[in-house]
C-alpha positions as CSV (number, residue, x, y, z in Angstrom):
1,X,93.1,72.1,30.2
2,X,95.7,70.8,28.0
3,X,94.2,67.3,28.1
4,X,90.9,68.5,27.0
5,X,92.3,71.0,23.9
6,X,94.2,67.5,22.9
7,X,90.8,65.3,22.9
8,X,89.2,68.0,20.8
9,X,92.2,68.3,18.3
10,X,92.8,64.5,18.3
11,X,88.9,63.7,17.7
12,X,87.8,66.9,15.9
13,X,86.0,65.3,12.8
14,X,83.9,62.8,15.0
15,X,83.5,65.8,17.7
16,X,81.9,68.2,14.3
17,X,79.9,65.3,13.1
18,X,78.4,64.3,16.7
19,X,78.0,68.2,17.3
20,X,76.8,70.1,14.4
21,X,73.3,68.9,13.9
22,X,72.4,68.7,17.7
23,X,69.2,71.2,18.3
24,X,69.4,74.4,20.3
25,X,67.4,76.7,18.2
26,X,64.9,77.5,20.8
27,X,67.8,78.6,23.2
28,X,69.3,80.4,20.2
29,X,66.2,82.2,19.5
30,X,65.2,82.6,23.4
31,X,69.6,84.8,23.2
32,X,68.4,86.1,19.8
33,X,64.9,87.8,21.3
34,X,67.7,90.0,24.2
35,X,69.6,90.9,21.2
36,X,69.7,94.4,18.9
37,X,68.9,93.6,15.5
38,X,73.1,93.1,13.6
39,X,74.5,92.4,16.8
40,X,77.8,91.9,18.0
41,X,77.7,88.0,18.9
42,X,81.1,85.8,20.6
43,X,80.8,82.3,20.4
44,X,83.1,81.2,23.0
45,X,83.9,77.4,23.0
46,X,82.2,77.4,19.6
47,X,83.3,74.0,18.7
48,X,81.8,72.9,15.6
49,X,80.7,76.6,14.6
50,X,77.1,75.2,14.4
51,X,75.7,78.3,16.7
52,X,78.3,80.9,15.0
53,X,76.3,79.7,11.7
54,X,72.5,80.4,12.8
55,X,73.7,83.4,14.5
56,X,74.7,84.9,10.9
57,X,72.0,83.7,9.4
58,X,69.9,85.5,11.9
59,X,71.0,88.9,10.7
60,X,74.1,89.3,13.0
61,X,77.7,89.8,13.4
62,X,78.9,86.4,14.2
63,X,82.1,85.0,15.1
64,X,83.6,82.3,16.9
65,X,86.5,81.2,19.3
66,X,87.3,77.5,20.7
67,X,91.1,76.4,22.0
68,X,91.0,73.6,20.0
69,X,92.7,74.9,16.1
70,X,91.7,71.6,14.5
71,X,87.8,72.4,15.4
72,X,88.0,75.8,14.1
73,X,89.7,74.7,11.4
74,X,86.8,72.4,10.6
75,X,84.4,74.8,11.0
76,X,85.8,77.7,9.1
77,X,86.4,75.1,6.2
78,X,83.0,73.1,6.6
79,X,80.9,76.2,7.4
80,X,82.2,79.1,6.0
81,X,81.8,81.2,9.4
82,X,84.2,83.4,11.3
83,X,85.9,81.4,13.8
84,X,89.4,82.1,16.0
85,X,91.6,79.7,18.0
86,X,91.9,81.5,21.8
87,X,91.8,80.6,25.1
88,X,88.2,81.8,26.4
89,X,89.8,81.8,30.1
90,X,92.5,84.8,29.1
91,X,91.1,86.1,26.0
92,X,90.3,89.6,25.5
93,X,88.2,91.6,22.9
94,X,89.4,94.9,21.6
95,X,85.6,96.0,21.8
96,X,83.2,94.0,23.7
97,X,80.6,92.3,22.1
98,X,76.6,92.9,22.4
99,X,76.4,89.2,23.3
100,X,78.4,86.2,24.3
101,X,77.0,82.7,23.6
102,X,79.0,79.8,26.0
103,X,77.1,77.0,25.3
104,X,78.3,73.6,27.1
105,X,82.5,75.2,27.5
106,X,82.2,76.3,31.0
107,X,82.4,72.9,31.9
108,X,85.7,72.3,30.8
109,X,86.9,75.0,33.6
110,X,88.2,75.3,37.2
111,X,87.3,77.1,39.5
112,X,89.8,79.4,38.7
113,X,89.3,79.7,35.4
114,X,86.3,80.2,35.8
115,X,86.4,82.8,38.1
116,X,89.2,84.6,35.1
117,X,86.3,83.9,32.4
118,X,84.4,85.9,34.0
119,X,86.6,88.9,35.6
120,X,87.1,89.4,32.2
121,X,83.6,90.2,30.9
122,X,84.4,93.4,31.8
123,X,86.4,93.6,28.1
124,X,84.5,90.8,25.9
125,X,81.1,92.2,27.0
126,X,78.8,95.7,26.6
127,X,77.4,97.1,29.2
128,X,74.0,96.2,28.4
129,X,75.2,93.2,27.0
130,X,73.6,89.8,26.9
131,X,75.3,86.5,28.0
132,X,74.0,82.6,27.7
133,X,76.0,80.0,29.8
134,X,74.8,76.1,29.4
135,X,76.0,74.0,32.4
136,X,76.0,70.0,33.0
137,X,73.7,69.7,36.1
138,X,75.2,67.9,38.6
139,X,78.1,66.4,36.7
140,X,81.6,65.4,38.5
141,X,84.3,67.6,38.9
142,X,87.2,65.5,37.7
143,X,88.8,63.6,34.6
144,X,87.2,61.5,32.5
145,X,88.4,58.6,30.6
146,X,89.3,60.3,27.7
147,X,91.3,62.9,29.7
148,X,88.8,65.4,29.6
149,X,88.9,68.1,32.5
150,X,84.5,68.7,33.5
151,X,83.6,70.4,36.3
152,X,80.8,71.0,38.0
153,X,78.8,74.3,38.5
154,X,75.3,74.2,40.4
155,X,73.3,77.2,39.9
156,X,74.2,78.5,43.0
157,X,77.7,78.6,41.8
158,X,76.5,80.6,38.2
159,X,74.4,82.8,39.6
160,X,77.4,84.1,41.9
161,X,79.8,84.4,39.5
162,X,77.7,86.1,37.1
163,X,76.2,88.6,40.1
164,X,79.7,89.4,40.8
165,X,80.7,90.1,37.2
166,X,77.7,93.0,37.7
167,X,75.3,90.9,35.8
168,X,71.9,90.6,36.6
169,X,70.0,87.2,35.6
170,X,67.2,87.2,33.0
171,X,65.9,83.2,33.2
172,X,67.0,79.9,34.2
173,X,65.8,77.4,32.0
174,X,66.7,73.4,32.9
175,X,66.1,71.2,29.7
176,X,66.6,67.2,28.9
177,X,70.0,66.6,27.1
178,X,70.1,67.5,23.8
179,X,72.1,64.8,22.4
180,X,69.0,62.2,24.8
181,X,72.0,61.3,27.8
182,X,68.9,60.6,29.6
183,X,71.6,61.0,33.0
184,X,72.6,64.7,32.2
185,X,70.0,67.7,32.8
186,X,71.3,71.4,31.5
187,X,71.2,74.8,33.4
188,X,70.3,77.3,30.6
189,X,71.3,80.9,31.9
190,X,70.5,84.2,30.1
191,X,71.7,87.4,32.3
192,X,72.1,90.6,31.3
193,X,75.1,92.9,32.1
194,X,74.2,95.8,34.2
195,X,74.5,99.6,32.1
């Protein structure tokens, strides 16, 4: 994972500027609608804090975390918003949130990483809870040329991890790339911790 934090802190204000405009509102509002109203919400791989920002001004609690200190950096500066440098593999919350929002990090993970990420949902999130995961579909485990780890993770794959974290899932929702990579599709997950 090292190569990847270094990409992000080596390319951070390119990585912001390319990131903080892209459009997810209707997958922010679709997490928003499982939501209490001033809810506990964890960014997690919150990169250019653009999600930690419409979260807050939705009404709730936002904060976020991303490995990479030049990012948050960026973010806390450019943005204002509450933002952390952690690991999202080992990190632990001293009370879990009402929702965790891991839009496009998982990919950055191994298998077991992954499978730590979410053993550990068991501290960073409420029973009740509600979780979004966005996952490349069909993408290359592997390195890329700018030493970037990306793994892939079919829905199979999510909806096992997640089932065996005691979540149950709410919708799968595949969508056209955001950023218009017409090669990339995106698994949109919401589940739902079980009480």
């Amino acid at each position: 994972m090292k190569g990847t934090i270094d990409y992000y802190d080596n390319n951070a204000d390119w990585y912001y500027w390319t990131t903080v405009g892209v459009d997810m509102d209707a997958m922010r509002k679709k997490f928003a609608s499982y939501l209490p109203n001033e809810a506990r919400v964890l960014d997690m791989g919150c990169g250019s804090g653009r999600d930690v920002l419409a979260f807050s001004y939705m009404g709730h609690d936002a904060v976020g975390l991303d490995a990479s200190k030049e990012l948050v950096k960026l973010a806390k500066e450019r943005l204002e918003i509450k933002a952390i440098v952690g690991d999202m593999v080992r990190w632990k919350a001293t009370e879990p949130y009402d929702g965790i929002w891991c839009c496009a990090s998982l990919i950055h993970l191994n298998s077991a990483e992954k499978e730590m990420f979410f053993k550990n949902l068991d501290h960073n999130l409420k029973p009740g809870g509600i979780i979004y995961i966005s996952v490349k579909d069909g993408i290359k485990t592997g390195i890329d040329e700018d030493g970037r780890y990306y793994s892939d993770c079919p829905e199979e794959e999510l909806r096992k991890y997640l089932e065996d974290a005691g979540c149950e899932i709410l919708e799968v929702i595949t969508t056209d790339d955001a950023m218009d990579r017409e090669r990339f599709k995106w698994l949109n997950v919401f589940a739902r911790k079980k009480a």
